[in-house]
VEXDREN-2710 file (C-alpha; in Angstrom, 1 decimal):
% VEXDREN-2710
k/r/px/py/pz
1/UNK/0.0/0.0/0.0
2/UNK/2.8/2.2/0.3
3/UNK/3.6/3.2/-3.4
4/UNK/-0.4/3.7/-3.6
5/UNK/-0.6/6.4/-0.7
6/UNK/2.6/7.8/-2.2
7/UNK/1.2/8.4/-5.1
8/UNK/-2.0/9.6/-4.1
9/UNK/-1.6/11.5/-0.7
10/UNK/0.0/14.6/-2.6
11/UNK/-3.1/15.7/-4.8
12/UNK/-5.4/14.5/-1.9
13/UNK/-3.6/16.6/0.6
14/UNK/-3.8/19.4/-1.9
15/UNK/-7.0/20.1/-2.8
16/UNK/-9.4/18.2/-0.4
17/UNK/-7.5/18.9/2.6
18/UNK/-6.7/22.6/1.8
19/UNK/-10.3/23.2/0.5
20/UNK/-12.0/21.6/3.9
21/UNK/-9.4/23.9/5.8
22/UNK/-10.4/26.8/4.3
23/UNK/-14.1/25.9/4.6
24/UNK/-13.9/25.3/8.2
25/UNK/-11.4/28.0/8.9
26/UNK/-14.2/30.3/8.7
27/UNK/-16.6/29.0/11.3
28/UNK/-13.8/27.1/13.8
29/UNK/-10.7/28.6/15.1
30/UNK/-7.4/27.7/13.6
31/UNK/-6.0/25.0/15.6
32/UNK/-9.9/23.1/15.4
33/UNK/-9.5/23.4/11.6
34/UNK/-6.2/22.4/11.1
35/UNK/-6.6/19.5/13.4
36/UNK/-9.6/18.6/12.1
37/UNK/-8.5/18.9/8.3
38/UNK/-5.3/17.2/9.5
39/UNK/-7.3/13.9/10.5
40/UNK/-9.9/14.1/7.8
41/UNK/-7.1/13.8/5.2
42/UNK/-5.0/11.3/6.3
43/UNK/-8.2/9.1/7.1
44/UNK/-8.8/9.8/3.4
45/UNK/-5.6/9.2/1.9
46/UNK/-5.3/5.6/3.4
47/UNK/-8.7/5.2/2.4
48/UNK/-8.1/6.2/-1.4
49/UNK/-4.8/4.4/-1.2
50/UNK/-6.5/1.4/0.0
51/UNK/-8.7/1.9/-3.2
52/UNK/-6.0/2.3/-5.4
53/UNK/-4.1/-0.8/-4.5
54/UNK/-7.4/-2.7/-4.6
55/UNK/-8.4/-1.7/-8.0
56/UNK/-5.4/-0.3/-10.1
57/UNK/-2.2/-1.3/-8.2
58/UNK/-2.7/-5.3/-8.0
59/UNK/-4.8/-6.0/-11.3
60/UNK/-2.2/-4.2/-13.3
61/UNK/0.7/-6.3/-11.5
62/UNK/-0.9/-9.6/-12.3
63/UNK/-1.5/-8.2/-15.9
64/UNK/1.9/-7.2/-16.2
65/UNK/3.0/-11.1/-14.7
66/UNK/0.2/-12.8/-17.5
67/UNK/1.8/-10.4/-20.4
68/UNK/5.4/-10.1/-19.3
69/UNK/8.4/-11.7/-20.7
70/UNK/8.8/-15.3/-19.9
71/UNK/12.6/-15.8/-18.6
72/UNK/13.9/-19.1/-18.6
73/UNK/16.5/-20.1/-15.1
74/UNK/19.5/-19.6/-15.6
75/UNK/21.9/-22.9/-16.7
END
């Protein structure tokens, strides 16, 4: 799952986290929204991560093993 949240996390935290800080920033104080935007997106980048690895990550790697080069051992 690592490579999945790595590759997601960055235009998660970006957008969704910054646009829910801003949102709440206007009706919370500072630390409640950061916090609170804080937890929200790293609940959500494991959880889109999750989906990624789920849907993209592993049924591309076992395509790539059905398609890929067959290498015969070594004599």
């Amino acid at each position: 799952m690592s490579f999945a949240l790595y590759l997601t996390h960055f235009p998660i935290l970006v957008t969704a986290v910054c646009a829910l800080f801003l949102t709440l920033a206007g009706s919370l104080p500072y630390g409640a929204a950061a916090s609170l935007s804080t937890v929200t997106g790293l609940a959500l980048c494991f959880a889109v991560a999750a989906l990624f690895e789920r849907h993209i990550d592993r049924p591309s790697m076992a395509l790539a093993r059905m398609i890929g080069p067959r290498r015969e051992p070594a004599a």
